[in-house]
C-alpha beads as a LAMMPS data file, in Angstrom:
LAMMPS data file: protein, C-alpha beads

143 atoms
142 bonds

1 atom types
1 bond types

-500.0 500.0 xlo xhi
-500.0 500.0 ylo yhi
-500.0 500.0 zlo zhi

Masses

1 110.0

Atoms # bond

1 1 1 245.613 125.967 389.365
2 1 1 244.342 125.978 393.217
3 1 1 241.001 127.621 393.966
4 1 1 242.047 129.622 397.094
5 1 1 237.986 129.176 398.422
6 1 1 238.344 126.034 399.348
7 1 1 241.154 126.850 401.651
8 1 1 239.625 127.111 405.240
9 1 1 243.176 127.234 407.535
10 1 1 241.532 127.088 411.511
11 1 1 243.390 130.076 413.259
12 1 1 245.577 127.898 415.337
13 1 1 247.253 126.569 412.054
14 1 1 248.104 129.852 410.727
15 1 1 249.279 130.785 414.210
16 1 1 251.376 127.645 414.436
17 1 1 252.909 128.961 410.817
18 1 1 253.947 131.581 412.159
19 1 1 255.320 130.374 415.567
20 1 1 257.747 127.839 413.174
21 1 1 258.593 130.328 411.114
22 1 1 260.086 133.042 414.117
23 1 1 262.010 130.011 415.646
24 1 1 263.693 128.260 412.346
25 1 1 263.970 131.150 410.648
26 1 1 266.185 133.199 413.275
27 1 1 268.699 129.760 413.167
28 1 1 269.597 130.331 409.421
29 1 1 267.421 126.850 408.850
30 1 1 264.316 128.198 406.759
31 1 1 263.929 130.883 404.164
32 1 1 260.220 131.513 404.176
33 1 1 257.081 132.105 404.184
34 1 1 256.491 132.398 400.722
35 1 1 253.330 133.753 399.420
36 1 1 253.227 131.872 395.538
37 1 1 251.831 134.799 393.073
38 1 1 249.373 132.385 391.736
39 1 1 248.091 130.545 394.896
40 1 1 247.887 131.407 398.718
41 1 1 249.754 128.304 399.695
42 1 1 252.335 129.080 402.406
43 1 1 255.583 127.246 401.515
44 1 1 258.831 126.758 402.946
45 1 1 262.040 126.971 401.295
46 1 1 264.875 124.603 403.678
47 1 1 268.306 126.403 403.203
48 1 1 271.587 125.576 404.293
49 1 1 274.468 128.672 403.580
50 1 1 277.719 127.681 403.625
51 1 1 280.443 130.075 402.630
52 1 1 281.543 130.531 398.796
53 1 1 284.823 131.901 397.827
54 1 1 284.334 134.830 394.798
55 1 1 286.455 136.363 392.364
56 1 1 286.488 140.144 392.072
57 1 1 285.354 141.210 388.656
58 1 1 287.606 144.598 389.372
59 1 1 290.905 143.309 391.242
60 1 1 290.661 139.597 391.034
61 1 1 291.467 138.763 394.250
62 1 1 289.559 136.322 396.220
63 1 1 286.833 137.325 398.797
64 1 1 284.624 135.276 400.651
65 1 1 280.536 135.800 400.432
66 1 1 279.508 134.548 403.702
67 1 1 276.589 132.583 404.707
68 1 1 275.202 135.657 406.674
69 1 1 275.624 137.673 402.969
70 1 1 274.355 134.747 401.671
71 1 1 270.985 135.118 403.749
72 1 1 270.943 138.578 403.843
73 1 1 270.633 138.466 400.407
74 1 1 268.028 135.954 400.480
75 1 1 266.215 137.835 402.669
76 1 1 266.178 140.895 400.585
77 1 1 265.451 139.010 397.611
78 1 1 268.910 139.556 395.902
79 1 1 269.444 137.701 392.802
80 1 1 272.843 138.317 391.916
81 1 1 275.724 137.408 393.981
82 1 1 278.218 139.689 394.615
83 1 1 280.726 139.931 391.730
84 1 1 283.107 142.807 393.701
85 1 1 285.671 141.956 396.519
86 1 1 283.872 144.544 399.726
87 1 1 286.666 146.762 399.309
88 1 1 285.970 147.342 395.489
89 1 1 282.537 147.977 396.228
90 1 1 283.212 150.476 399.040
91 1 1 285.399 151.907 396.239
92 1 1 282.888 151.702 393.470
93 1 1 280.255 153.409 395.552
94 1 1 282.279 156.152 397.258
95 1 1 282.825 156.888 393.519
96 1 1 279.313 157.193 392.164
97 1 1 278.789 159.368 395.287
98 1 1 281.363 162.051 394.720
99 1 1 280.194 161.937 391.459
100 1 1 282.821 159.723 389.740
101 1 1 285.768 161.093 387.422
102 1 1 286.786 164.490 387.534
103 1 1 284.187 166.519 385.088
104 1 1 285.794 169.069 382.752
105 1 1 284.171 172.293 383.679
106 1 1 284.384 175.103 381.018
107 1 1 284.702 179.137 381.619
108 1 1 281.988 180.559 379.573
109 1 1 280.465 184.416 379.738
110 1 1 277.254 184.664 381.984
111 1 1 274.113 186.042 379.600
112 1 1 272.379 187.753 382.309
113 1 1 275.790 190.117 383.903
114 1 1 278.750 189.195 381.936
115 1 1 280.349 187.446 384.721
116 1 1 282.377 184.216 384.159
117 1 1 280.162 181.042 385.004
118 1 1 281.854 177.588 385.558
119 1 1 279.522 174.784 383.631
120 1 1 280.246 171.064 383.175
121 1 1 278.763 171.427 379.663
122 1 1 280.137 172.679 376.438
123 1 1 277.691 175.756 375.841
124 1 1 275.685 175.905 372.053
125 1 1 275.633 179.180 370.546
126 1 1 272.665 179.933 370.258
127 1 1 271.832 179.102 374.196
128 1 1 272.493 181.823 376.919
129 1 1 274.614 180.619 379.844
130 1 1 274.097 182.021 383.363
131 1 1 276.437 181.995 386.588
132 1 1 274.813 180.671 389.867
133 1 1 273.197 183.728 391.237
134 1 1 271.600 184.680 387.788
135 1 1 270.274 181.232 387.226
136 1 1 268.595 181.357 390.778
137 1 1 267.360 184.687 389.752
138 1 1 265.467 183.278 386.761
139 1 1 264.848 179.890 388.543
140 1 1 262.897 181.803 390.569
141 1 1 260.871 184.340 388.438
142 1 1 259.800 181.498 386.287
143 1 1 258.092 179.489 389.628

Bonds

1 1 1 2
2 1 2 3
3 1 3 4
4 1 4 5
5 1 5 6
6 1 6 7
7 1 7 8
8 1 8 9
9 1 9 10
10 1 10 11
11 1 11 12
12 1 12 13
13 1 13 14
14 1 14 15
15 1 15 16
16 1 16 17
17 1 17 18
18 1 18 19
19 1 19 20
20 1 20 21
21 1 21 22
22 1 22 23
23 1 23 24
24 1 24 25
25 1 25 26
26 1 26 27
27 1 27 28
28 1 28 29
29 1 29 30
30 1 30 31
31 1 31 32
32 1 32 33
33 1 33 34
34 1 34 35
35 1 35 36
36 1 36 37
37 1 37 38
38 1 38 39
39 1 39 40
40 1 40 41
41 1 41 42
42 1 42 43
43 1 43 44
44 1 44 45
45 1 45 46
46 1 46 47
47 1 47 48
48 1 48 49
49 1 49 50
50 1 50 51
51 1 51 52
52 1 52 53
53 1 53 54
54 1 54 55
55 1 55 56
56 1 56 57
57 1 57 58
58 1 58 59
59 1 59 60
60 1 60 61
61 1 61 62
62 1 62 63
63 1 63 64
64 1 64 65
65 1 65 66
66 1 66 67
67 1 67 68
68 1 68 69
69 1 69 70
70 1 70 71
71 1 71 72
72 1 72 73
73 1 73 74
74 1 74 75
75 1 75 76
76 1 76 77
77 1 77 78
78 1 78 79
79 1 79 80
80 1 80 81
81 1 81 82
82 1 82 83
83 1 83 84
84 1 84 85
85 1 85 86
86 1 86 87
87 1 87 88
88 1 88 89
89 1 89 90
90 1 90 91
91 1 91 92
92 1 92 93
93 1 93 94
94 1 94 95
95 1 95 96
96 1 96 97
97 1 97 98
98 1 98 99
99 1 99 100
100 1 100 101
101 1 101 102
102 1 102 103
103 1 103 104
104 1 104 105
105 1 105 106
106 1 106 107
107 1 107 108
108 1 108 109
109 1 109 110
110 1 110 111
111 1 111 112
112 1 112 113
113 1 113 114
114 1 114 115
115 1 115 116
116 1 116 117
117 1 117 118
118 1 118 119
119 1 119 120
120 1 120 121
121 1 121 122
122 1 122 123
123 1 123 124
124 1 124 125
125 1 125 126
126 1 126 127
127 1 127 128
128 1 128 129
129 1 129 130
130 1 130 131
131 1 131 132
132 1 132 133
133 1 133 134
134 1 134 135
135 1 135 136
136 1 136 137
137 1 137 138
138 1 138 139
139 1 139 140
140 1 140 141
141 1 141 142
142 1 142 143
C-alpha cells in the first residue's frame, strides 16, 4: 500500500497530465486518467477499439458494436456489452416506456359515488375502490 504523503507532484507535472490526456484521449488512443480507490496514482489505460460483431439475444441476427460504442461505453464505465441488435433495443425500450403489454383493466363500482372506475388491479372485498375524480378528492383531503 502507497502512502499518498510522500507524493509531492510539482504543478507543471500535473499540468503536463492533463495536457496528454486532452490530446490522446480525443484520438481514441488512451482511456484515462484513472484515480485507483486505494492510491492517488494517476494511471493510464492504452486502448485500441476495433469493431466486434454481436449476436442479438432477442432476434439473432448479427449487429456490429463499434469502436465508438466500444469507447463510449468505456467512457461511461459500461461493463456489459451490448447483448441486443440497436433495433431490439429501440424496441425493448419503446416498450418499457408505454408501459409494456397491454394491462387488463377491470370495471369495478366506485365507493365514494357509485360510478364505474377502470383499475388495472383485481379489487379485494373488503377494500373500497374509487374512480379518478373521487380518488383526487381524498388524495387531497388526506395532504
Amino acid at each position: 500500500m502507497y502512502d499518498s504523503s510522500n507524493i509531492n507532484l510539482p504543478e507543471y507535472a500535473v499540468l503536463a497530465i492533463l495536457w496528454l490526456y486532452s490530446v490522446f484521449h480525443k484520438g481514441g488512443l488512451l482511456y484515462g486518467p484513472h484515480f485507483c480507490k486505494k492510491c492517488v496514482f494517476i494511471k493510464f489505460t492504452t486502448m485500441i477499439f476495433e469493431d466486434k460483431v454481436l449476436h442479438c439475444r432477442d432476434c439473432s441476427n448479427e449487429f456490429i458494436f463499434t469502436a465508438g460504442e466500444q469507447e463510449f461505453y468505456q467512457q461511461k464505465d459500461l461493463q456489459n456489452i451490448p447483448a441486443r441488435c440497436p433495433q431490439c433495443r429501440a424496441l425493448r425500450r419503446n416498450m418499457s416506456k408505454s408501459g409494456g403489454a397491454q394491462r387488463t383493466m377491470h370495471t369495478v363500482p366506485c365507493g365514494e359515488c357509485g360510478k364505474d372506475a377502470h383499475v388495472p388491479f383485481l379489487p379485494q372485498q373488503n377494500k373500497p375502490v374509487y374512480c379518478s375524480s373521487c380518488f383526487e378528492k381524498k388524495r387531497s383531503e388526506n395532504l
